[in-house]
N, C-alpha and C positions, 0 to 999 in steps of 0.2 A: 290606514289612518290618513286624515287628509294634513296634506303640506303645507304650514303657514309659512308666507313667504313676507311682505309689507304688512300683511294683514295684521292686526293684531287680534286676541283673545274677545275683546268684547265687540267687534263687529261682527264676531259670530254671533254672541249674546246679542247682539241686535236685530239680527238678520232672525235668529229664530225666533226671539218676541212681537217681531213682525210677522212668522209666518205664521205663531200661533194666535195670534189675535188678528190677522188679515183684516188690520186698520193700521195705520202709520198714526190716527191721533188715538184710538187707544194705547200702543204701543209705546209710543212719546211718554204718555201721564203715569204708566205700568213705569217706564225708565228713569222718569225724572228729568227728561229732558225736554227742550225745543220740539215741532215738527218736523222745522225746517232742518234742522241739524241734524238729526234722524234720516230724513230724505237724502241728504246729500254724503252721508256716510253707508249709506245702503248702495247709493250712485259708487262714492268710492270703491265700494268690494266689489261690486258688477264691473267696474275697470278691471281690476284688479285681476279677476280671474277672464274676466272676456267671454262673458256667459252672462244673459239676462237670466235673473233668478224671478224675478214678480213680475206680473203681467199687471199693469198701476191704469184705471179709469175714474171718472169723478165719483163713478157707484160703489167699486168694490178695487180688491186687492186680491192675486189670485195668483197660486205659485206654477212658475212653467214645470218642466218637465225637470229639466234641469234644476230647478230651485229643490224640488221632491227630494232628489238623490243630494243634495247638497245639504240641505239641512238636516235627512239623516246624519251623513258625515260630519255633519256639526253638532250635534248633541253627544256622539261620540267622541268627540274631543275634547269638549270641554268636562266629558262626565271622565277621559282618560287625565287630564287636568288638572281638574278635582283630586283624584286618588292619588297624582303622584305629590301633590301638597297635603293633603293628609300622610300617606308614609314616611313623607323626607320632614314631618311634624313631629309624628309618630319616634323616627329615629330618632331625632332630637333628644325629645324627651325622656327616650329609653338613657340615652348617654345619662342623664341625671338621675340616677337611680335613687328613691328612696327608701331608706330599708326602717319596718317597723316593728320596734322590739317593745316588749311587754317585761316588767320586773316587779319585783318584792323590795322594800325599800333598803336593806341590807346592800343591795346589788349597787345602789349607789356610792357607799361608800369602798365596800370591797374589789367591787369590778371596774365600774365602768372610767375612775378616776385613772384607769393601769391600761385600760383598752381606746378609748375614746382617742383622747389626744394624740395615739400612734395612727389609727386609724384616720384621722383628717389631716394627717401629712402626705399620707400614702395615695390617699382619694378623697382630695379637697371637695371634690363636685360633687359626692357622695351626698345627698340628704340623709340623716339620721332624726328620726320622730320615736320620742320615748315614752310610753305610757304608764304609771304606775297602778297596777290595776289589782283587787283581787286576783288570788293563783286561778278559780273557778271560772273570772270572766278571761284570762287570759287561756285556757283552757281553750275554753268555748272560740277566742276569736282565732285561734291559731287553727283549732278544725276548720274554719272557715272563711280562712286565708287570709285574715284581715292583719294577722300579725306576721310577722318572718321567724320573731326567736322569741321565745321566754324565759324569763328566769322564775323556778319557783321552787318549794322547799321540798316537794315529792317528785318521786322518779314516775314520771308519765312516759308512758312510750308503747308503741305497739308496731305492726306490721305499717304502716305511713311513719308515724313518729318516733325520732330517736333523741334520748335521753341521755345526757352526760353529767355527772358531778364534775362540778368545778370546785369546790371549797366547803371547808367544815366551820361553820359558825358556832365560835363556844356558848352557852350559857351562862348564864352569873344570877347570884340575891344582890337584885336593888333593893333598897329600904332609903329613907330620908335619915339625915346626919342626927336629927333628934329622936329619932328609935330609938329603946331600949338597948336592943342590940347592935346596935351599931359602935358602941366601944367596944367590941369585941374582934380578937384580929381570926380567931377561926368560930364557926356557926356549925353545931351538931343538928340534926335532924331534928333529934328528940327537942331542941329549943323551940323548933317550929312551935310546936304541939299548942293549943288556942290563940295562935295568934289570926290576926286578919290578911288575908292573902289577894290579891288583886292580879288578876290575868287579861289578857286578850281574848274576843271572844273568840271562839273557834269560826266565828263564819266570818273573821277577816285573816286569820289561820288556822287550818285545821289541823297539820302537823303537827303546827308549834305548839297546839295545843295538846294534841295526843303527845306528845311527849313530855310534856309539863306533868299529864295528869300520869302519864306512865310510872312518871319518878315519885310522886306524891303516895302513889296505890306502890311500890314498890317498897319505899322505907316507912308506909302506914305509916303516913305524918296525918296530923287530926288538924286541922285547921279549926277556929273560931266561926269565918265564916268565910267565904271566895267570892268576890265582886267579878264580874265580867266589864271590861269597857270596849268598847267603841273604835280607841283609836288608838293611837302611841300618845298622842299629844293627850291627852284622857289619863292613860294609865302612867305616863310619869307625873301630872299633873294632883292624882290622886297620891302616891309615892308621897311627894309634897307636901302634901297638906294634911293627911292621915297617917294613924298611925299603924301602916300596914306594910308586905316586902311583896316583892314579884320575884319571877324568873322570866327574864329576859334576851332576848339574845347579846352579846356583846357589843354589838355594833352601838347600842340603844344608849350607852355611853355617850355618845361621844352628843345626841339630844338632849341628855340633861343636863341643871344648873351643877354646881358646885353643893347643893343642900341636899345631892344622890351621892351615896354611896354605893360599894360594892364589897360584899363580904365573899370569901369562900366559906364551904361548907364542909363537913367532915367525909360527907361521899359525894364524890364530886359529881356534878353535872355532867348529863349527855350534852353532845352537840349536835347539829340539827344542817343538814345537809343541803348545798344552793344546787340547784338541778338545771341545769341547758337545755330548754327542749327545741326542735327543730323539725321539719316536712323533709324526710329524709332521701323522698322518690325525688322530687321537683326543688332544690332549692338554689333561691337566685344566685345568679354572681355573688352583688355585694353579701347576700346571706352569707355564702363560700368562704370568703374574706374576711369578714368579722370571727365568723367559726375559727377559720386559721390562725386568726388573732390570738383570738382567747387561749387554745391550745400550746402555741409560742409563749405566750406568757407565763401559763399556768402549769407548764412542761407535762400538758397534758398527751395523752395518748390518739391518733387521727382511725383508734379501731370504729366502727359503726352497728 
């Protein structure tokens, strides 16, 4: 590697834009500069090292022998230059780890209020980007690294990915305060029977869904009719304004107004499972950490 001694970095980049365009006023207009300035900073380096590198006539510009092996040496420097400003970039920015998790909106209220705030004492510099995403598309972007962790309601997991339950989300009948039943401090199954029932669809859950409909096929409750919505804000919105009941996860409380109610029922509700999944071959530090978190917290178990 050659030895920069006064010289600096870009009298190399000079030296070689001169010797690849073997013109000092190409060279100059390529650089942004003077010619004369150019000329007397190439004069410079040829002090400098004590070696004429260009052989300079009014026709042309022509490298000695010595300029040949020097300007080699000089493209390797600066390409060795280059790489170690890229790495020591590179390290940098590795320090600032971002870590990207994927959830179900439950995970907001149950998890991340208990995990987060410990987490950015511990590793302030930590980035954390949260996405609230379908379980499918979270799914999808955790195969293909785009996520670190997800939370969803099924246990996905295989020979790459490992799965954890972290918590049991109960179930509840929401109805609005002007339903029928809703003076009533317990709800039999059999009351179901023709009323109007409003769900989530299954392709924004599909658990929650299979297990809605498991419990309905289970106590043959007859429903009137079952609307499918769209979204939470949809299906408490219908709640509201109709005069129909859901099954909801518990958390879905704490979205509605005061005009939601919450009844038990005479056989109670399943609960519906938050799942951790994780890249169990490869995963980052910060992933490490947050995992450890969550485990600490939730005096969960570090089996895999």
């Amino acid at each position: 590697m050659l030895w920069v001694h006064r010289m600096e970095l870009r009298h190399l980049r000079y030296f070689i834009t001169v010797a690849e365009e073997l013109s000092f006023s190409k060279a100059a207009l390529k650089l942004h500069t003077a010619q004369p300035s150019l000329s007397q900073q190439i004069k410079d380096l040829e002090d400098e090292i004590g070696v004429q590198l260009l052989h300079r006539t009014k026709r042309k510009v022509e490298l000695t022998e010595e300029g040949q092996v020097f300007l080699e040496q000089s493209r390797l420097t600066l390409r060795q230059a280059d790489q170690a400003i890229t790495m020591t970039r590179q390290l940098a920015a590795a320090k600032v780890q971002c870590l990207k998790i994927g959830f179900v909106p439950s995970v907001e209220i149950r998890i991340f209020p208990y995990i987060l705030p410990r987490l950015r004492v511990k590793t302030p510099k930590l980035q954390i980007r949260l996405l609230n995403l379908k379980e499918s598309d979270q799914i999808t972007q955790l195969k293909k690294g785009e996520l670190d962790i997800i939370f969803i309601n099924q246990n996905f997991q295989n020979e790459t990915f490992h799965s954890q339950l972290i918590l049991k989300e109960p179930l509840v009948l929401m109805l609005s305060r002007q339903h029928p039943l809703a003076k009533e401090t317990e709800i039999s199954v059999e009351q179901l029977n023709g009323l109007v029932f409003t769900m989530l669809s299954h392709k924004l859950s599909q658990p929650l869904s299979q297990i809605i409909l498991h419990y309905i096929d289970q106590h043959q409750i007859q429903f009137q009719t079952i609307h499918e919505t769209k979204s939470i804000a949809d299906t408490i919105q219908a709640l509201e304004l109709n005069q129909s009941c859901a099954i909801l996860p518990a958390y879905m409380q704490a979205l509605a107004t005061d005009q939601i109610v919450v009844r038990p029922l005479n056989h109670p509700l399943p609960e519906m499972g938050v799942f951790m999944s994780y890249n169990k071959i490869e995963p980052s530090s910060a992933a490490q950490q947050f995992i450890e978190e969550i485990r600490q917290v939730f005096e969960l178990n570090a089996s895999r």
